[in-house]
N, C-alpha and C positions, 0 to 999 in steps of 0.2 A: 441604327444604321450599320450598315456592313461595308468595312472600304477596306481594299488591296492594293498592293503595288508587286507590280512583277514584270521581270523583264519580256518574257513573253504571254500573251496572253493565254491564259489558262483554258483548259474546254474541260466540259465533266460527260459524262457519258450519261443518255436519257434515254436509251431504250438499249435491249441487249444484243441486235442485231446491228449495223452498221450506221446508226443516225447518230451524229451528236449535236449544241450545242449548248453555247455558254448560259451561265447563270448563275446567280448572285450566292449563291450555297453550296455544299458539298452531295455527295450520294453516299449511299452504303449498300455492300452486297455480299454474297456467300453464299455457301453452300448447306443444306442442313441432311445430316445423315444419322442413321443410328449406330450401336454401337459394334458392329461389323462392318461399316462406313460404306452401308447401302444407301442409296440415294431415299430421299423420303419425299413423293412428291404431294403435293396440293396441301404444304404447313402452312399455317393461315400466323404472316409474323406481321406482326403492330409494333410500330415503333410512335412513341407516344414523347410531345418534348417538354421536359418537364419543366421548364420555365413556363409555358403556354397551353398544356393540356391538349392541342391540339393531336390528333392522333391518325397517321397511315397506316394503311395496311394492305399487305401484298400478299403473294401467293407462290408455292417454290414453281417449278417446271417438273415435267419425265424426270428430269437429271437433279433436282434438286436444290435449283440455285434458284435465288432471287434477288432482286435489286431494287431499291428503293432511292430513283433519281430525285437532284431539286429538293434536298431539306436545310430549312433554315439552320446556320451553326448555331452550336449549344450540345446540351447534352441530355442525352434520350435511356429512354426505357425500354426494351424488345420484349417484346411476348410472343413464344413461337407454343402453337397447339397443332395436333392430330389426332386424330382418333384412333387409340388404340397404344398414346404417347402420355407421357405424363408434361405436362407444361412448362415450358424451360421460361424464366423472368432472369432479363441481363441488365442491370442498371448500371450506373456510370459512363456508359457512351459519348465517349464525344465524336463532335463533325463539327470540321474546320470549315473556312472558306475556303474552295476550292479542290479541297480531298477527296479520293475516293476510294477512303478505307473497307479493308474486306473484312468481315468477320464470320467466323463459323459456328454451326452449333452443332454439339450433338444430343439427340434426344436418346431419352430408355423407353423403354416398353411399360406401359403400367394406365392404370386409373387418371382419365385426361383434368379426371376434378382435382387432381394431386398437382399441388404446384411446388417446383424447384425453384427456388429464388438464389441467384446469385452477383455477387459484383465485381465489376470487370474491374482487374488491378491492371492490367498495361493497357495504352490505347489501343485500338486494332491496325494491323498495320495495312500500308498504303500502298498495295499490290497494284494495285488499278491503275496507276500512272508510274513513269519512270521521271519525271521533274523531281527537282532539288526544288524544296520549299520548306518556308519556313513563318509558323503564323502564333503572333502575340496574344498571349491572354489577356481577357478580361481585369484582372488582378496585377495585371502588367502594364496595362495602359494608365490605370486609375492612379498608383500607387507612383508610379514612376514621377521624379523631379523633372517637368518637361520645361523648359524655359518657354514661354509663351502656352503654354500650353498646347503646343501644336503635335498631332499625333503621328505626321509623318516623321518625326524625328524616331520614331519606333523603329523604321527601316532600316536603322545603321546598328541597328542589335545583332543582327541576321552577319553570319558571316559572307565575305565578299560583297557588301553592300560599302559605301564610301564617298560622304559627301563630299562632292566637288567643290561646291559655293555657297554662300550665304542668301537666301534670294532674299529681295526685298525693292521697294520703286527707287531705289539710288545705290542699289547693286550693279557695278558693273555692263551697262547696253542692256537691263534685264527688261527694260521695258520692248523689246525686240525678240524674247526669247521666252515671255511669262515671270511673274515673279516668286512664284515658289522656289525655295531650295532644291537644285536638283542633284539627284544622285548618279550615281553608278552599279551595275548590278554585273560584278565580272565582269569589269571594264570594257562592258557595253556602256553606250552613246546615252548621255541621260534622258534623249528625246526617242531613244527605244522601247523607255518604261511606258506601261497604261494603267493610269490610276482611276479605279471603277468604287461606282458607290451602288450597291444593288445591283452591281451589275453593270452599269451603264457609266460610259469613257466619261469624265470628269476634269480629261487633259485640257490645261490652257490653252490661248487661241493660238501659241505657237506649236501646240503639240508637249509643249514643257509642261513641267510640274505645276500644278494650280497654286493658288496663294493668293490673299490680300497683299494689298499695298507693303506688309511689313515684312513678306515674304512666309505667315503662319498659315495654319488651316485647323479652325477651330472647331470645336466640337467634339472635344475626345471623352463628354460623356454620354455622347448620342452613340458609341459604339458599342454593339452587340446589344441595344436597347431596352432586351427585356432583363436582362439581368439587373437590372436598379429598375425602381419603383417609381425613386426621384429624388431629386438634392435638389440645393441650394448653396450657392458656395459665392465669396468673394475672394480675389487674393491681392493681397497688397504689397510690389517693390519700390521702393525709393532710392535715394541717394545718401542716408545716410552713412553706410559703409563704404561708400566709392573714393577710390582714390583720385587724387589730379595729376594728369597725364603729361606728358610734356609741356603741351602747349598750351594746357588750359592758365589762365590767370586764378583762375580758383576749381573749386569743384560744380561741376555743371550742374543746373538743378534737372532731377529726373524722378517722375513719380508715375508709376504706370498700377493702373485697378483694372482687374478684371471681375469679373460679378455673371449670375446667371443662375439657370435653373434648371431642372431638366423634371420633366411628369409623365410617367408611361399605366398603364391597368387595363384592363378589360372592359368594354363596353357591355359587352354579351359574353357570359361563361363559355371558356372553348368556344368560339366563333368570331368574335371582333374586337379587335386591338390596335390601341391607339399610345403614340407616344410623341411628345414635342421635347426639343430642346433650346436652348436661348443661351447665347453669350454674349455679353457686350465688353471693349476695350475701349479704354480711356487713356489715354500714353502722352506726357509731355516730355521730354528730352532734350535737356540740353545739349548743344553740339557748337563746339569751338571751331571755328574757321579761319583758317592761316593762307592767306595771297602775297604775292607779289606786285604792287601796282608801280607806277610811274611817280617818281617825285615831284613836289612842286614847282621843284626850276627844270625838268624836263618838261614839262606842260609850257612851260613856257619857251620850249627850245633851247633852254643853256644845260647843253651835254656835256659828260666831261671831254669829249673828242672835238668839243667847239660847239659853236650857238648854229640854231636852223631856222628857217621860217615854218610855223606852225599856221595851219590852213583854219579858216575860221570855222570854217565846216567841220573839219575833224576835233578842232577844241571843242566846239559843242559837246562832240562825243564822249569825250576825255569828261569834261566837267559832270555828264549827266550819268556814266557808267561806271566810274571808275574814283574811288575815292582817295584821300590824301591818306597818308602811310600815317596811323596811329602809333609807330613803332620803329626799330631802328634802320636805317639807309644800310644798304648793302653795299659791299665793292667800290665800285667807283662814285655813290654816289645817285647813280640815275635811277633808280628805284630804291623801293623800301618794303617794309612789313605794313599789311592791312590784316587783324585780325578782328575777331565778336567772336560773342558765343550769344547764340540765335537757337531756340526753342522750335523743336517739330513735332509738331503737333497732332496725333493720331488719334482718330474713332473708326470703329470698326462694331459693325452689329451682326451678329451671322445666327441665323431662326432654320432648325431644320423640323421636319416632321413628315412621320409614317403610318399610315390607318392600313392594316390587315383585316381580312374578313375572309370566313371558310363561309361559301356560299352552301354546301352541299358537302358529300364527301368525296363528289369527285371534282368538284373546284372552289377553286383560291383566287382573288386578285387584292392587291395591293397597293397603294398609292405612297410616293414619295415627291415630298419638297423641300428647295435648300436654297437658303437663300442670304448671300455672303457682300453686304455693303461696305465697303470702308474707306478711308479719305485721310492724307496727307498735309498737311499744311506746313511749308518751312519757307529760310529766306533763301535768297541766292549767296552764290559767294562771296557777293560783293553788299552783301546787307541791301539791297536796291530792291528785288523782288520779292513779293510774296507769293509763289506757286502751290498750285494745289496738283497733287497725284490722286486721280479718284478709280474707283474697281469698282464691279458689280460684275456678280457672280450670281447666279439662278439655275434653276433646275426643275423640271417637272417633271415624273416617270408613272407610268402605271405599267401594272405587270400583272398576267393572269396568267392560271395554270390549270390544265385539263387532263384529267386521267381518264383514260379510255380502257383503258383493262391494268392489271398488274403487273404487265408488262412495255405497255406504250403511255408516252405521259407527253401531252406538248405545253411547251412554256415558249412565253414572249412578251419582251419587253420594247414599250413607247415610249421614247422620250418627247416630250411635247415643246422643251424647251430648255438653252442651256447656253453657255459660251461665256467670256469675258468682256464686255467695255471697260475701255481705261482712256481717261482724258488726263490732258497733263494741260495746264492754262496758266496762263497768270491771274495771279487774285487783285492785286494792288501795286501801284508804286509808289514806295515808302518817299516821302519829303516834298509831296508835293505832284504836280505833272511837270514831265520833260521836255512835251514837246513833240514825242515820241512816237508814232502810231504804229500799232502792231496787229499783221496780219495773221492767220490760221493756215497749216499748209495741213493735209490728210494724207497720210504715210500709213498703208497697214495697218490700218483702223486707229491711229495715234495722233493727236491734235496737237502740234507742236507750237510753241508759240515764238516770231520769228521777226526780228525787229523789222521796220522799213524804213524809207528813208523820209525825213521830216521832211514837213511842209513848208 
């Protein structure tokens, strides 16, 4: 898969007269001349990707130029021929997402069966657009210590990039705003960035950074796909190194697995390609919680400012919500410490996969799906509830692409399906029933759960 993040959206150029739009790849273009730097026109240059064999080829102009919109990133092989030219062979090209590096050749005079083979030592540079960008390797993602695994953390590599917050389903109002980590890009707004997979917006339902429940975005061996064949990987942290924090009583127990596999190859030699990836999270985590509640001779109305009548109504309340101080009285007395340390409980399963297929040599379509389940379970503050945070995240896209000459090529992408549900509910209430009945209010697609008044 191919995912970006940028402050503004990115456009590449598809034809060389005034059409553009977006898409999931970079282009490449230039001019080819001889060696008096005369235009040389109808060079027949193939660029071939060597991850995938798959192979375009274009054709220069009068003038000499040519451009080859809509190539997957990677890194490519050029072959430029004439009649009357000896064969120029450029290997090591790369093409970013997004880029639209120029490269030039020039050709000598001679025998077209004669081939010049040579390898590009600098990447070619990126004449075609005046953006500031900046894009992660392969060998950068893989290799990198990611805590969670999550590949958006790649984004603060990039200068001027700067995370704001931690997202995750009990970060800060994130259930309002998406729970990915968002960033900043040039201290623009983080709900300015658009995060694209093939292309197509992948932004949460607030327009914010996408993310599971835990605030990650998994998958960072489905990126750039064909370059791995396939793994199999587990990774295991716990809590044996962890220290105890202020308020913990001890040290919290925390074991988090992550596990998966990733399988990508060729169906049909040069024509059809297929790759899946799989992650699964398993996350228990301890978490200590430190309240304030009401002491047992204020439930009963003896304050230290004098005694009150306590309403039998509101005792209810008091007994069913709010428990007696396991710990020391405060101040004057009318409160104390409630603490626990209460276990949240995380699964997350996220399945993506790609099928490419070169129907012809003048078209291509492709299919992507991604598909990001995961789920919460912890208590409340007061040890009383067990809530569940749940996400679901989906995606279907197809994308086809048609070259009509050497010079015009149209591309377009469908998405068939995509966005975020997030329920937030109660699971149980610990000790029994209260008494309690609890209704559903629906807030910008969020199912809040919201006590009412007993019976």
């Amino acid at each position: 898969m191919i995912f970006r993040v940028a402050a503004l959206l990115a456009f590449s150029n598809l034809l060389c007269v005034s059409f553009n739009a977006q898409v999931s790849g970079g282009s490449l273009s230039g001019t080819v001349t001889d060696t008096s730097q005369a235009a040389i026109p109808n060079v027949q240059v193939t660029l071939i990707n060597v991850a995938t064999g798959v192979a375009r080829t274009v054709a220069t102009d009068d003038t000499g130029f040519y451009t080859a919109p809509d190539l997957l990133p990677g890194s490519y092989e050029m072959t430029a021929a004439a009649t009357g030219f000896t064969t120029q062979v450029r290997t090591g090209i790369t093409v970013n997402v997004g880029a639209s590096p120029v490269f030039n050749v020039v050709m000598q005079a001679g025998d077209a069966a004669r081939v010049v083979r040579a390898t590009v030592s600098d990447a070619p540079a990126d004449q075609a657009s005046s953006a500031v960008a900046g894009n992660i390797s392969t060998s950068t993602v893989v290799d990198s210590p990611l805590n969670g695994r999550d590949w958006t953390q790649l984004a603060t590599l990039q200068a001027g990039v700067t995370g704001v917050q931690t997202g995750s389903a009990q970060g800060g109002g994130n259930s309002q705003r998406g729970f990915g980590a968002a960033l900043s890009i040039s201290g623009a707004r983080p709900d300015q960035n658009s995060y694209r997979l093939d292309g197509v917006s992948i932004n949460d339902y607030s327009n914010g950074a996408p993310g599971s429940v835990l605030g990650d975005n998994l998958g960072v061996d489905a990126v750039e796909q064909f370059s791995v064949l396939g793994s199999i990987y587990e990774f295991l942290r716990n809590s044996a190194f962890d220290a105890r924090n202020f308020f913990d009583a001890r040290i919290p127990p925390f074991k988090r697995n992550q596990f998966g596999g990733s399988l990508g190859g060729a169906l049909r030699k040069d024509r059809a390609f297929v790759f899946a990836d799989y992650e699964g999270l398993r996350q228990s985590l301890g978490i200590t919680q430190v309240n304030t509640v009401p002491s047992a001779a204020a439930r009963k109305g003896v304050l230290s400012t004098g005694s009150v009548l306590v309403d039998r109504a509101v005792l209810r309340y008091l007994q069913a919500f709010y428990p007696l101080p396991n710990g020391p009285l405060l101040g004057n007395r009318d409160t104390g410490i409630f603490s626990f340390a209460g276990q949240q409980v995380t699964t997350e399963n996220y399945f993506t996969t790609k099928l490419d297929h070169k129907l012809s040599e003048r078209d291509r379509i492709s299919g992507t799906f991604m598909r990001d389940n995961s789920k919460v379970v912890q208590p409340d503050a007061f040890d009383e509830l067990l809530a569940n945070v749940v996400s679901r995240r989906q995606l279907v896209t197809l994308y086809e692409q048609h070259i009509f000459n050497s010079k015009f090529l149209n591309a377009g992408h469908e998405p068939f399906a995509g966005g975020c549900r997030i329920r937030l509910h109660p699971r149980a209430i610990r000790g029994g029933g209260t008494g309690c009945a609890r209704n559903y209010e629906l807030h910008r697609g969020i199912e809040r759960a919201a006590p009412r008044n007993a019976k």
